[in-house]
C-alpha positions in Angstrom: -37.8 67.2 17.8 -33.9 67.5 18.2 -32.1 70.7 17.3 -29.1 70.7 15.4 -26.9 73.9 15.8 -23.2 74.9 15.2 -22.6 73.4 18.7 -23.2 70.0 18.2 -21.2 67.1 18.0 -21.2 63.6 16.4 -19.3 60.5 16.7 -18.2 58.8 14.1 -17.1 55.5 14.3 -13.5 54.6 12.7 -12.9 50.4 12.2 -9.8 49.1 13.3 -7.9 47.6 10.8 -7.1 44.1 11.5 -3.8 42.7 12.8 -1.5 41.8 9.8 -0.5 38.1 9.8 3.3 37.8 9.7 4.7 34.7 8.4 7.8 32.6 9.3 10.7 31.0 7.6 8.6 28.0 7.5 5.9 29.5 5.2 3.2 29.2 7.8 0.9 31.8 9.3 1.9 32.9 12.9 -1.2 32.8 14.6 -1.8 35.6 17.5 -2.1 35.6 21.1 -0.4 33.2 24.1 -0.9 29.8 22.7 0.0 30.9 19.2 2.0 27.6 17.6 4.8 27.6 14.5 3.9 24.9 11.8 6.4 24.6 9.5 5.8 23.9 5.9 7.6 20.7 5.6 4.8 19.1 8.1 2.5 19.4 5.5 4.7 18.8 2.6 4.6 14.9 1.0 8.0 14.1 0.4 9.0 16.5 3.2 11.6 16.0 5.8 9.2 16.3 8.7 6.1 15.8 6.8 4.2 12.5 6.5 2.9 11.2 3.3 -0.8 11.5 2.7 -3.1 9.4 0.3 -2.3 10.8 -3.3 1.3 11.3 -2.6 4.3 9.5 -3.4 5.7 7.7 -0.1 9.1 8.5 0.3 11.5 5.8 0.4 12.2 3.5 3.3 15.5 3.8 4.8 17.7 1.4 6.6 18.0 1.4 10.2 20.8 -1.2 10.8 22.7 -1.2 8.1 22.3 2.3 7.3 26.0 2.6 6.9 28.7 1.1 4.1 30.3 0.0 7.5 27.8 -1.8 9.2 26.7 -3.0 5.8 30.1 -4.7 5.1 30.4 -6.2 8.4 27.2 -7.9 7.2 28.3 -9.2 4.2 31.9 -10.7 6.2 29.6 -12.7 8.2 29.3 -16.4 7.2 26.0 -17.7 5.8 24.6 -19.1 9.1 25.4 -15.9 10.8 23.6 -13.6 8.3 20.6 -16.3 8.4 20.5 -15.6 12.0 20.5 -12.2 12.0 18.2 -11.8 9.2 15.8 -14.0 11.2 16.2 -13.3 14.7 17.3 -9.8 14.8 15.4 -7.7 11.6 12.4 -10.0 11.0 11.4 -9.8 14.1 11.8 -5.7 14.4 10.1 -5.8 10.7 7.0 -7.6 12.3 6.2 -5.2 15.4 8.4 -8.1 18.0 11.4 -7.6 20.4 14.4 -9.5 18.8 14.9 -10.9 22.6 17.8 -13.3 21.4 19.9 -10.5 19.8 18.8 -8.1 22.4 18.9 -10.0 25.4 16.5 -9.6 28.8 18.4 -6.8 30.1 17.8 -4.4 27.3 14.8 -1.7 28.0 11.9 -3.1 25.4 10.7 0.2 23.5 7.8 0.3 21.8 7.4 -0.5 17.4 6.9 1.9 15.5 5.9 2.5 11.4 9.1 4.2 11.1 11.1 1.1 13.1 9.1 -1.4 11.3 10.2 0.2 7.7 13.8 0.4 8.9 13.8 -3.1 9.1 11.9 -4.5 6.3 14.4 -1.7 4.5 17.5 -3.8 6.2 15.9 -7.3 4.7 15.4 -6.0 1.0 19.1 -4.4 1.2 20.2 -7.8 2.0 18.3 -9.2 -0.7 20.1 -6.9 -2.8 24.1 -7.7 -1.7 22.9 -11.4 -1.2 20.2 -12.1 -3.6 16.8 -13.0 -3.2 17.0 -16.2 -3.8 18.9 -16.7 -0.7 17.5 -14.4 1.1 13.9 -15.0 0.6 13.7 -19.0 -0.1 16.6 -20.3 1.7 16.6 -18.0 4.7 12.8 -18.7 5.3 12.0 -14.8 4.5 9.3 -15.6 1.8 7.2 -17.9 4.8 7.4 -15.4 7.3 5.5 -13.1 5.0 3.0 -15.6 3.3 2.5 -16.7 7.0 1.4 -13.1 7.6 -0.2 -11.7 5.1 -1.7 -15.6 3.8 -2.5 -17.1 7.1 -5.3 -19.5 5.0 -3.9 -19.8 2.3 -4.3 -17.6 -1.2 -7.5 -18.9 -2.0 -9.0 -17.1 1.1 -8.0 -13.9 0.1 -10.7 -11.2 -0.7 -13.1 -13.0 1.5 -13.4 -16.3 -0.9 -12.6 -18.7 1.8 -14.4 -22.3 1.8 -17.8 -21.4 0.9 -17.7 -17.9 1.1 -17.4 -15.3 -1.7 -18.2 -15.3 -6.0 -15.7 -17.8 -6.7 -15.2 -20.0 -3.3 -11.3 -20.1 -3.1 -10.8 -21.1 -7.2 -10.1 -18.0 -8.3 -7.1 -16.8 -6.9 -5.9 -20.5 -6.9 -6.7 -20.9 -10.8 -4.3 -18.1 -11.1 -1.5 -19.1 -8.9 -1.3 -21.9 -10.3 -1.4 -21.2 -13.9 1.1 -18.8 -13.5 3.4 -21.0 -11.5 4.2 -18.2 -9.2 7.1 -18.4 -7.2 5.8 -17.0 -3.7 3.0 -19.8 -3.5 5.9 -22.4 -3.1 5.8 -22.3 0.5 6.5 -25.7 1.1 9.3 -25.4 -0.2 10.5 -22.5 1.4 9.6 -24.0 4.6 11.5 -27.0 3.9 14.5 -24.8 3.8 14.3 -23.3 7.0 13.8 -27.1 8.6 9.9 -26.6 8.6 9.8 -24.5 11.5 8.8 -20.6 11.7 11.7 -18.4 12.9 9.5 -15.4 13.8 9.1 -14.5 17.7 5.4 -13.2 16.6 2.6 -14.6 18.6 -0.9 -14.7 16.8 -2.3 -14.2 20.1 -0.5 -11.5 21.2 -2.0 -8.4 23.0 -2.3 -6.9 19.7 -6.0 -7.9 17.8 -6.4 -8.3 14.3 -9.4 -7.5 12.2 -11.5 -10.4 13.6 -14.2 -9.2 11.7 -12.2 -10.4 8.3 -11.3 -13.3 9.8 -7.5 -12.2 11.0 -5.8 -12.7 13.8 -2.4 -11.2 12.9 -1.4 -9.0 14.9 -1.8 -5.3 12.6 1.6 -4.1 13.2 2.9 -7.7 11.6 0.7 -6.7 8.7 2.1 -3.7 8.1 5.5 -4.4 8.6 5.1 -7.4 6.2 3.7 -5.1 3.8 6.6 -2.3 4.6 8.9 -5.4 3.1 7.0 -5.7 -0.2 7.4 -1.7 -0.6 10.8 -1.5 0.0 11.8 -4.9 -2.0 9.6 -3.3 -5.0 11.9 0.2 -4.5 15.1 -1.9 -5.4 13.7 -1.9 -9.1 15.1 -5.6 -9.9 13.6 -7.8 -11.7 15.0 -10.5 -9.9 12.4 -9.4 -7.3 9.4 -9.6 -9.3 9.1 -13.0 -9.5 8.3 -13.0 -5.4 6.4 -9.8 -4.6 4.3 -9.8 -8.0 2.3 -12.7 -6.6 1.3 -11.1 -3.6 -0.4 -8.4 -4.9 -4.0 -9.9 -4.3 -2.6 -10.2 -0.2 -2.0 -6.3 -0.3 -5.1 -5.3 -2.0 -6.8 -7.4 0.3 -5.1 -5.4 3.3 -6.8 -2.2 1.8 -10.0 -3.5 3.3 -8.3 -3.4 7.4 -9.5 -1.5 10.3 -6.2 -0.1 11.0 -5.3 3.1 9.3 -2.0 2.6 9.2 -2.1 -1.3 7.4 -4.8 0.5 4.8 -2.0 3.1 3.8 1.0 0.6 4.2 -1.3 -1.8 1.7 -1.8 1.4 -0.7 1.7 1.8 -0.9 2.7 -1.7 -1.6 0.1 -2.3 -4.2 1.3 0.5 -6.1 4.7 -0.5 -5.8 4.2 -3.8 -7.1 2.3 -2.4 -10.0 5.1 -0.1 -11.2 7.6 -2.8 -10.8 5.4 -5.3 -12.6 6.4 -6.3 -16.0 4.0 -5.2 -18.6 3.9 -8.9 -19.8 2.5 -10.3 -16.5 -0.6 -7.9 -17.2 -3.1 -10.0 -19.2 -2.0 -13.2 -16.8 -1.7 -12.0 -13.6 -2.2 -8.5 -12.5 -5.8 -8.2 -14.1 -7.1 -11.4 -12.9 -6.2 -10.3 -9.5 -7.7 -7.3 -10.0 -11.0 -9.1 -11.0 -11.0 -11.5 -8.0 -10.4 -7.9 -5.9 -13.7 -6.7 -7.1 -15.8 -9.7 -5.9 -14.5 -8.5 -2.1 -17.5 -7.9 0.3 -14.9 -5.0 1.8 -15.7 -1.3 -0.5 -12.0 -0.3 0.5 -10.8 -3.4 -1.8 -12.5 -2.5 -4.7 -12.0 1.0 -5.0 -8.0 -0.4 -4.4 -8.5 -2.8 -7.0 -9.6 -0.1 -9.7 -7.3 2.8 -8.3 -4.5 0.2 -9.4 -6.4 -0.9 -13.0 -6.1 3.1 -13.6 -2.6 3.0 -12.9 -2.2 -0.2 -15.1 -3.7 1.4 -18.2 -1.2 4.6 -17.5 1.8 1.9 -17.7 0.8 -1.0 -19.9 -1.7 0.6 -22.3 -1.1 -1.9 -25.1 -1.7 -4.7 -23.2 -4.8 -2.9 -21.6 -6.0 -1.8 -24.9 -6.1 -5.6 -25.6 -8.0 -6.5 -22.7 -10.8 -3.9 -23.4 -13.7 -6.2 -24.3 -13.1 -7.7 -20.7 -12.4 -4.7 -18.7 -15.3 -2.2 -19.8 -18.4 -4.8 -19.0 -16.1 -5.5 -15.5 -15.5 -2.0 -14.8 -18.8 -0.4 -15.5 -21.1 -2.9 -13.1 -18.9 -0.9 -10.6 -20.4 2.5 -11.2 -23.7 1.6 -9.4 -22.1 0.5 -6.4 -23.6 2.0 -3.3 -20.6 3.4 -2.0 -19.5 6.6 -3.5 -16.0 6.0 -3.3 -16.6 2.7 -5.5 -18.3 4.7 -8.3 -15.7 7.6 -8.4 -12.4 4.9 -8.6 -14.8 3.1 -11.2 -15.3 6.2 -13.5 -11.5 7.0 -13.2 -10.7 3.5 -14.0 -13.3 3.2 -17.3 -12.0 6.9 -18.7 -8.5 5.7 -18.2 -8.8 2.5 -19.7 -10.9 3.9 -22.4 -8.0 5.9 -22.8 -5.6 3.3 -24.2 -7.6 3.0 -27.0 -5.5 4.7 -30.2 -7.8 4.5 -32.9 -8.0 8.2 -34.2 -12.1 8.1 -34.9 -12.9 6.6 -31.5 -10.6 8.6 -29.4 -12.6 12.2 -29.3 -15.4 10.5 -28.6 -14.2 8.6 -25.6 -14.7 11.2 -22.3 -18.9 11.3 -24.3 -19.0 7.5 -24.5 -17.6 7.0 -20.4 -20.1 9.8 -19.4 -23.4 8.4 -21.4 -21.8 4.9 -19.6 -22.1 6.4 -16.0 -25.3 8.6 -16.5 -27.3 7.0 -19.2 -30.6 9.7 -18.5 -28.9 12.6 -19.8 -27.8 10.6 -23.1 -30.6 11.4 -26.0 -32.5 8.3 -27.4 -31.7 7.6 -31.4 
């Protein structure tokens, strides 16, 4: 047995405190030790400087990279027609769709790689020239309008959403039943063909190094895609109406890009379907918009439909009258998407019913409506009258 006496001694054990984390002038933590690295807060920020913008932000806008300057910009405008036509089409279509403008730059110039941020720059240039010269001249006579269709529509508008010739709910009629009840401008691509002498002035090659999603069925090139779909965004941020008439249309061609296997044509598609739909007029709801978000539902691709009903949800937010119209349609629609298998599907679905459930304004319904969308999407924990 140990003895204890005066004599004896104990340790006791006194905890260190820990090392106080310092911060910068960014905001971020300064982590400790040799391979410590500074993050600064604008990396992480959405609209940030540095910072890219992540799913559930607002993209910021796209800037110009040639005519980024009133002085470049009115040496544009002093060129003659067949001098902006060529530039438009051999110089910034080309850098729009991921290709080396090799007549503009010539052989000797080093070829650097396309990037998003080059690609933007010059679907930006295109839409500002829209704007200065008007889309009409721009987009039909210049042969714009074809590149993209070419791109985005390579078989046509009735293949889109996977309802090509024998394939899908509604084998190519649907989306052709609403172009052409709508008489939408984009679809006229013979026309716009015409105008360019019925030849393509892209240097794109659809069998270029770069693959497509062969699985879908594409063989454009994904950097065309997304450039294509950079045009769409950045002719939606001009806020004309004279430009609704041409992007409005191909809103079923970006939803249907939701669905790709590139990262960067899913969020480039994302951001151009919600452009359109904010520049859409509330009138072209009932016609077009929701019967495009329909056809999108029937897509064998999850990505699309979730898409489709992300955008209904942002339809009812900005057209609730016409939505609230549409209801008897929409809830039946809307609900057989809640037991989808995939839970992304059945999250976007419940968002979508409770929002357009929403636009309802009848004072003795509207309590009840978050009840009524929850004994919708779980119908065991509802009590049987």
């Amino acid at each position: 047995m140990a003895s204890i006496s005066a004599s004896t001694k104990h340790k006791v054990g006194v905890k260190k405190p820990a090392p106080k984390k310092t911060t910068g002038s960014g905001g971020s933590i300064l982590k400790t030790g040799a391979s410590a690295k500074i993050k600064s807060s604008s990396s992480t920020s959405p609209n940030g400087a540095g910072g890219t913008a992540r799913r559930g932000s607002v993209a910021p806008k796209l800037q110009p990279a040639a005519l980024n300057h009133p002085q470049t910009l009115e040496a544009f405008k002093s060129l003659d027609a067949a001098q902006q036509k060529d530039r438009v089409l051999n110089e910034f279509v080309p850098h729009m769709l991921g290709e080396r403008a090799t007549f503009h730059e010539g052989i000797s110039k080093p070829h650097t790689a396309s990037t998003s941020q080059s690609r933007g720059g010059a679907a930006a240039d295109i839409a500002l020239a829209c704007k200065h010269l008007g889309p009409v001249v721009v987009l039909k006579r210049f042969g714009v309008l074809a590149e993209i269709e070419k791109t985005l529509l390579p078989q046509g508008i009735g293949a889109v959403f996977g309802n090509g010739p024998g394939k899908g709910i509604h084998p190519g009629g649907g989306m052709r039943k609403i172009a052409s009840t709508a008489s939408l401008a984009s679809m006229d691509s013979d026309i716009a063909m015409k105008s360019t002498g019925g030849q393509s002035y892209s240097t794109m090659s659809l069998a270029s190094g770069a693959s497509g999603d062969s699985k879908r069925g594409k063989s454009t090139p994904p950097n065309a895609r997304e450039g294509a779909l950079l045009f769409l965004r950045a002719l939606c941020e001009l806020g004309s109406r004279a430009i609704e008439p041409f992007v409005v249309p191909l809103l079923a061609a970006a939803l249907d890009e939701s669905g790709s296997s590139s990262s960067s044509v899913r969020e480039a598609a994302e951001d151009a379907s919600t452009a359109i739909v904010s520049l859409a007029h509330p009138l072209a709801v009932s016609g077009v918009i929701v019967p495009v978000l329909f056809e999108a539902l029937h897509s064998p691709e999850w990505r699309v439909k979730a898409a489709s009903l992300d955008r209904l949800a942002q339809v009812a937010a900005r057209a609730p009258v016409q939505i609230s119209r549409l209801l008897p349609k929409i809830i039946p629609t809307v609900t057989d998407q809640i037991w989808d298998t995939k839970p992304q599907v059945t999250k976007s679905a419940l968002a979508a019913l409770l929002a357009v459930c929403n636009t309802n304004e009848n004072p003795d319904i509207k309590p009840a409506i978050p009840a009524v969308v929850n004994a919708i999407s779980k119908p065991a924990d509802t009590y049987k009258a």
